[in-house]
N, C-alpha and C positions, 0 to 999 in steps of 0.2 A: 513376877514382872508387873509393872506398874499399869493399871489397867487404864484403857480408852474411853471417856465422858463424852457423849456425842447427844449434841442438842440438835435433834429431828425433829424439824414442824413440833416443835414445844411438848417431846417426846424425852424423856432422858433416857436413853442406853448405851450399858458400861457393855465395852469389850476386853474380855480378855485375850490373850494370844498367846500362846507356850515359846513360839520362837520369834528372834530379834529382827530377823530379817523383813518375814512378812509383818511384824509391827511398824520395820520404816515405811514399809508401802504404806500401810493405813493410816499412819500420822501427814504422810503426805497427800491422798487419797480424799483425808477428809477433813483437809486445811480449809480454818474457817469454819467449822462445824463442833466445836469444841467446845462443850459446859465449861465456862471463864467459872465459875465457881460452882462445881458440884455437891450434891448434900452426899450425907452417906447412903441414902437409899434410892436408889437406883429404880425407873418405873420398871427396866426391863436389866437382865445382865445377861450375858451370854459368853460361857468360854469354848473357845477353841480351839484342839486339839490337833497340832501339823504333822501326817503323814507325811514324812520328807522320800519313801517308798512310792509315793503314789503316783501314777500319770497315767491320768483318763486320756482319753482320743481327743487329739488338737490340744495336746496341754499347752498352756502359757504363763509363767509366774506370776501374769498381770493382767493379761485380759484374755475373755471366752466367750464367744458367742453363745448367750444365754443355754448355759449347760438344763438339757433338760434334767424334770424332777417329777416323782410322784408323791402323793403324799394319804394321810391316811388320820383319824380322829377328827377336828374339828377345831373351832376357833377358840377354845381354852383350852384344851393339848395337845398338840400335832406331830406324829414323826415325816420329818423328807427325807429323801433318800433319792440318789442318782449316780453315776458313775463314779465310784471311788471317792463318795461322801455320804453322810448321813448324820443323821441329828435329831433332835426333840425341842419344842420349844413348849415351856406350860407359861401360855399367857395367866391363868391365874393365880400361880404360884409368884410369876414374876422372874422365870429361869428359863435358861438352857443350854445346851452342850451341842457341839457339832465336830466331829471327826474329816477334814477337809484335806486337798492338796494343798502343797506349796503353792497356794493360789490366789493371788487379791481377789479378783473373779469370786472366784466362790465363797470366801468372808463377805465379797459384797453382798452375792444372793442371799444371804444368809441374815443379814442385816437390812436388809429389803422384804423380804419378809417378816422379819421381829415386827417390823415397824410399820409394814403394811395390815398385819390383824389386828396390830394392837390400836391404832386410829380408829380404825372401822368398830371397837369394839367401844370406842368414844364417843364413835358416828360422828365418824371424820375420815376421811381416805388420802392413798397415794392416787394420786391422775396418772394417765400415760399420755403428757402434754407439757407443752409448754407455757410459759406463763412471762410477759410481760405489763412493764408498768407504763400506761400513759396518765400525767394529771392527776397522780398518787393513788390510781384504782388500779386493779390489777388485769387483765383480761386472759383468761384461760384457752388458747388454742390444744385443742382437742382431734387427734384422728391417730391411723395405726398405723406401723413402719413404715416409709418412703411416703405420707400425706403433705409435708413439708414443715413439720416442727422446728425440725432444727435447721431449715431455711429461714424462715418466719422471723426466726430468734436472729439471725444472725443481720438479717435486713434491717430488725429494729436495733440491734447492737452499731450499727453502721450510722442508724441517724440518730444516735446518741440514747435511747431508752433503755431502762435498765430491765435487764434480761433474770426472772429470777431463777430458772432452770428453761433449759432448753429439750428434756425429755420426761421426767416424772417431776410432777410437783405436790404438793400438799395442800388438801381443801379443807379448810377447819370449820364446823359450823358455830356460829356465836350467838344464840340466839335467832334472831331472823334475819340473821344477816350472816356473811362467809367471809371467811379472811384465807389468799390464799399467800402461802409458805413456799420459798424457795427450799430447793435441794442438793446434793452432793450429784444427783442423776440427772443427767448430767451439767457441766459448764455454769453449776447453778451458786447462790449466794443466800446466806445466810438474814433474808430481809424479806419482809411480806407487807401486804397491803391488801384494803379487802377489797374484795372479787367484784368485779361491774359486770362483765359479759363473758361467756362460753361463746366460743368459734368454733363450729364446725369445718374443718380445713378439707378441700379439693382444690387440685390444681387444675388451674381451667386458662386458656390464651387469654380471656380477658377478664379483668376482675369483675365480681358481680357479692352484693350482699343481699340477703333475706333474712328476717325473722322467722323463726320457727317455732312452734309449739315444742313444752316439755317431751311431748308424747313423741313428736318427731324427732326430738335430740337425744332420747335417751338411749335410744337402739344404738345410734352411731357411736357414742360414750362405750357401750357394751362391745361393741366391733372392736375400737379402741382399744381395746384389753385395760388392766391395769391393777386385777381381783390377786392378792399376792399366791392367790392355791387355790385351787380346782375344787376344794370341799363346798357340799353344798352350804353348809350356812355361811361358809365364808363369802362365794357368788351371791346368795342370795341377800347379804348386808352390804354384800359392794352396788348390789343393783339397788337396794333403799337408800343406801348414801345418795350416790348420782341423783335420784330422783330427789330428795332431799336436795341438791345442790340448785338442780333446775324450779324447784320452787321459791328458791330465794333469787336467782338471777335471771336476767332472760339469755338466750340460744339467737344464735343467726349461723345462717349455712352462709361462709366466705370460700369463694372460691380467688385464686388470686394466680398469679403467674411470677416469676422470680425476680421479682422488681419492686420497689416500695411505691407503686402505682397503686396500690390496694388501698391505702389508709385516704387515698383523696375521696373511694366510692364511698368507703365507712363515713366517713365526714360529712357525706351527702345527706346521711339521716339525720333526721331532725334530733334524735334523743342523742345524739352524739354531738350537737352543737358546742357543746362546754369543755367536750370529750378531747382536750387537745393537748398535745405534747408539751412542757414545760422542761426544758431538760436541763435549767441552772437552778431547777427545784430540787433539795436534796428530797431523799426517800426516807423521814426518820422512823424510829423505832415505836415511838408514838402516835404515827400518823390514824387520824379518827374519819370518824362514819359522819361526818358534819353534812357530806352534800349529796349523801346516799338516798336519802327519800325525792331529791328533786330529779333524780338519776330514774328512781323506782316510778315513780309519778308519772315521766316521760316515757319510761317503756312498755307501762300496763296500758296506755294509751294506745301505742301500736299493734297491740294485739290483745283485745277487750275480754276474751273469755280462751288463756290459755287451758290446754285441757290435762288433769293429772293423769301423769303417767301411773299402767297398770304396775300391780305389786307383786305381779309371779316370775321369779326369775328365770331371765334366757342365763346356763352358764358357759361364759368363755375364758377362754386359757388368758393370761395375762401375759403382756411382752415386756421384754426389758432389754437394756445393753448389758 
């Protein structure tokens, strides 16, 4: 069967799938996410094997509330395993196999994974965040189930911004600087831009912004979840990414209330002056780092002696849809 080319935050992996059915899920699943022209060597492949026997508790052919999973080795060979699935992925081989239900769900965790070690193994991660674009910079909203993600995302989809996931997104490091990547997870688009600020999200009755030090943002990133497996060098390269991420942007705790009243406080800072929505500006594919140092310039300003985050890892369980 013809297999799946899926361009992930600038990841190639090929799926394969034994049956027709759950292949229409995924061709639909992950429209817009598709290597327009693939090589033959693939960064990652992975086939999967459909138990059409199988059905875990609360099955659904399509969606599951993040099926739990334990796992076991490390971040070049992992076996997971959880109700009526199992697998192996060898990141440095470049392979893997996974035995699953008739389940999108579970192809997805499955593929959530592949491509959540193999980033980190680039030093680069999946976020458990949302990500929009104001004035071709991207700004990372950050925090964990019910913080308002996928509020946030839907209030700037309403004044026109483009949304580039509304639950996990992709932070690539580029040197000193970050580019971050839309997703498949969720309502997300195949377009990026590089990273201007991390948002720390509370919802609070009336909106309120602060800068924050790395050292204070980074814990909350960790609350956040986002580590694709509970192994320790996995946790402990997803807490040096983050920190890695907060060294190139700056952090503010936004607290905001379910109204687009928030971006007036944003606007109120000074390093946000230039910061403003353009929304007959398309988002191209080439869009460059042209006005990032007068961005950087303005924010090391407001907070003159950020403090590096430490480098022992807290580990927490990752969330997902």
């Amino acid at each position: 069967m013809q297999p799946l080319d899926l361009d992930l935050g600038g990841i190639h992996l090929r799926v394969t799938v034994d049956q027709p059915a759950i292949r229409g899920h995924a061709l639909e699943r992950y429209d817009g996410f598709f290597h327009l022209a693939p090589p033959k060597q693939a960064d990652l492949e992975i086939h999967f094997r459909i138990d059409l026997e199988s059905r875990p508790h609360r099955y659904h052919p399509v969606w599951v509330d993040s099926p739990p999973i334990t796992s076991r080795g490390s971040m070049e060979h992992a076996w997971i395993e959880g109700e009526a699935f199992s697998g192996e992925i060898d990141w440095q081989r470049g392979n893997g196999t996974a035995v699953i239900p008739n389940s999108l769900a579970h192809l997805d965790l499955f593929v959530r994974i592949a491509l959540g070690v193999e980033l980190l193994r680039r030093r680069s991660t999946l976020l458990h965040a949302a990500a929009v674009v104001r004035d071709h910079f991207g700004i990372i909203c950050s925090g964990p189930s019910g913080a308002g993600k996928s509020t946030i995302a839907d209030i700037c989809r309403d004044l026109g911004l483009r949304v580039l996931a509304d639950e996990m997104v992709v932070a690539r490091m580029q040197g000193a600087s970050c580019r971050v990547i839309g997703s498949p997870f969720w309502h997300g688009e195949r377009r990026s831009a590089p990273a201007g600020a991390v948002f720390i999200l509370e919802q609070t009755e009336t909106p309120r912004i602060e800068r924050i030090s790395a050292a204070r943002a980074l814990p909350r990133m960790m609350e956040a979840g986002g580590a694709p497996l509970a192994l320790p060098d996995v946790q402990a390269a997803f807490f040096e990414t983050c920190g890695m991420l907060l060294e190139r942007i700056p952090a503010y705790r936004l607290g905001f209330s379910k109204n687009p009243g928030f971006w007036e406080v944003v606007d109120r800072l000074p390093e946000f002056a230039f910061f403003k929505p353009n929304t007959r500006q398309p988002l191209a594919p080439s869009t460059t780092m042209k006005t990032l140092p007068s961005l950087q310039s303005a924010l090391s300003s407001a907070d003159p002696s950020p403090t590096r985050p430490p480098r022992t890892p807290t580990p927490q369980h990752g969330d997902s849809k």
